[in-house]
Steps between C-alpha positions, in 0.01 A plus 500: 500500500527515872541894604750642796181659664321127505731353798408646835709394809240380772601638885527144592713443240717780540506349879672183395730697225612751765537181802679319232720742404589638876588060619702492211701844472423675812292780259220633690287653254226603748129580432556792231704295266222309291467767190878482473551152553198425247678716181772374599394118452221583213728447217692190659098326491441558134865372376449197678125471456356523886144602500491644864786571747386142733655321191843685502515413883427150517767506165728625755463297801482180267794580303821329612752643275454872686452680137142632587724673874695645228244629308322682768804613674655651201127661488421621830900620607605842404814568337511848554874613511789680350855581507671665803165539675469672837878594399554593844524162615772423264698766575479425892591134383847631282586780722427334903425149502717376261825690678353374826456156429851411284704713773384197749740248526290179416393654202824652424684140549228289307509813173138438434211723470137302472157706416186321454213721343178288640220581231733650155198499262655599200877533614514904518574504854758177463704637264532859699585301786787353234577869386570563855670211592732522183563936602569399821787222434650698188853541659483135700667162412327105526190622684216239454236745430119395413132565503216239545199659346175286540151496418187309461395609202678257207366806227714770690799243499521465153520857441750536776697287326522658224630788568359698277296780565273800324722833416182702698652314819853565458495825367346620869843400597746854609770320671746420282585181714209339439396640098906340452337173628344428115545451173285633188311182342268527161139554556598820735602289792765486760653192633677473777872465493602156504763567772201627741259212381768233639464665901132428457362160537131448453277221706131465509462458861122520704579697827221317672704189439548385901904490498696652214762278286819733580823399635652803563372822653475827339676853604199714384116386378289736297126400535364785366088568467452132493371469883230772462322220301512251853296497791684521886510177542679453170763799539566399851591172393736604185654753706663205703593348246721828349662456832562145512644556125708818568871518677493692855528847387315483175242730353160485380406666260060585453229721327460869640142391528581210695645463881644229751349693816720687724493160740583249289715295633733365238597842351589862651389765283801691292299804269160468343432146363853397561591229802785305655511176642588437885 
C-alpha cells in the first residue's frame, strides 16, 4: 500500500499548484509554501488514487465540473476563526458606526441596515455581526436588517450553515449578548438561535470574480485577515471594489495585520484597521 511519505511535491510542480491557485483565488502562496501545501494535498492523492502531484493538476485544469477547485481550495484556505474575535471591532461597530450611520437620513428613511462579511469561513464572524445587528435594533420597529456572509470555500459553507458549533468555542464567550445568541444541542454543541441565523445569509462568492453580483450596496463590510493572503495588485484591486459596493459614508472593516495605506484613495483612515468611504 502506497505510504504518505511516498508522494513528494516537485518545485515545478508546486510552481503550477501555487500559479494555479493565485489566477483562480487571488492566494499567493509564495516560495515557502510547498511543505504545507504538499500535507495538505497528500491525503487528497491517495483517496483518489494520483501517483504524483502532475496528475492532480492536469485533473484540475481538465475537469469541467470545478469539483477538483473545490477540493484544493477547501485544502489550501484556512478557516481559522471564532466568535466575537478582535471584539473591539464589534464593539466600535454597536457603539459608533451603527448610531452614526442610522442617524443619517437616507438610511434612516429607507430602515435598512446591510453588512457583507467578504471571506466568513465557518460563520463565527457572520453570526456576531447578527448578534450585533440584532443588540443594536432591540427597541426598533420594521427595520430590514441583514448580513451577506460569503466565502469560497463550499466546506466552510456547510458548516456555516449549520449553525452549530463545538461547546470549547462558545464557552470562550463572557458577554452575555452574544453566549444568549445559542441554544444547547446533544453531542455538547451550541446552535445558533434561529432568530439570529435568519439576519445571516450565506453565498459562496470568489472575490477575484471581476464585478460582483449585488444590487444593493452595503452600510459596513468586514473583510477580515482574508487580504493578507493577496498580493498588491490583488488588494488594490478588491479595495475598489469595497468602494464601488459600499454607500458614501460606509465602513470597512480589515485584519489588525492588514492595512489600506495612509494614501489610499478610496478610504480615509478611522482607528486601526477600520476605514470609511469618501
Amino acid at each position: 500500500m502506497m505510504q504518505h511519505s511516498v508522494i513528494e511535491i516537485s518545485e515545478k510542480e508546486y510552481a503550477k499548484i501555487s500559479q494555479l491557485v493565485y489566477n483562480r483565488f487571488g492566494i499567493n502562496l509564495g516560495t515557502k509554501k510547498q511543505s504545507l501545501v504538499m500535507n495538505r494535498l497528500r491525503k487528497v492523492l491517495l483517496e483518489n488514487n494520483f501517483n504524483n502531484f502532475e496528475q492532480f493538476y492536469k485533473y484540475i485544469q481538465e475537469d469541467k465540473s470545478g469539483v477538483g477547485l473545490d477540493i484544493l481550495i477547501n485544502k489550501i484556505s484556512t478557516n481559522l476563526t471564532y466568535f466575537a474575535r478582535e471584539n473591539e471591532h464589534f464593539n466600535y461597530l454597536q457603539e459608533t458606526v451603527i448610531p452614526a450611520l442610522r442617524s443619517t437620513p437616507k438610511v434612516s428613511s429607507e430602515k435598512a441596515m446591510r453588512i457583507w462579511c467578504a471571506g466568513c469561513s465557518t460563520g463565527e464572524e457572520a453570526y456576531t455581526l447578527a448578534m450585533v445587528m440584532r443588540s443594536a435594533y432591540k427597541n426598533t420597529d420594521n427595520w430590514n436588517l441583514g448580513v451577506l456572509a460569503t466565502d469560497i470555500s463550499a466546506r466552510a459553507l456547510e458548516i456555516a450553515k449549520t449553525g452549530i458549533y463545538s461547546a470549547d468555542n462558545v464557552k470562550k464567550l463572557s458577554d452575555p449578548a452574544y453566549k444568549n445568541g445559542f441554544i444547547k444541542v446533544p453531542g455538547d454543541k451550541y446552535q445558533v438561535q434561529s432568530e439570529i441565523q435568519k439576519l445571516v445569509l450565506f453565498r459562496r462568492l470568489n472575490l477575484m470574480r471581476a464585478e460582483f453580483p449585488f444590487q444593493k450596496k452595503f452600510h459596513t463590510i468586514f473583510c477580515r485577515n482574508v487580504m493578507i493572503y493577496f498580493d498588491s495588485e490583488t488588494r488594490k484591486n478588491l479595495i475598489k471594489k469595497f468602494h464601488q459596493h459600499l454607500v458614501e459614508g460606509g465602513y470597512l472593516f480589515i485584519g489588525h495585520s492588514e492595512s489600506l495605506g495612509r494614501d489610499n484613495p478610496y478610504f480615509k483612515y478611522i482607528r486601526p484597521a477600520v476605514y470609511a468611504r469618501v
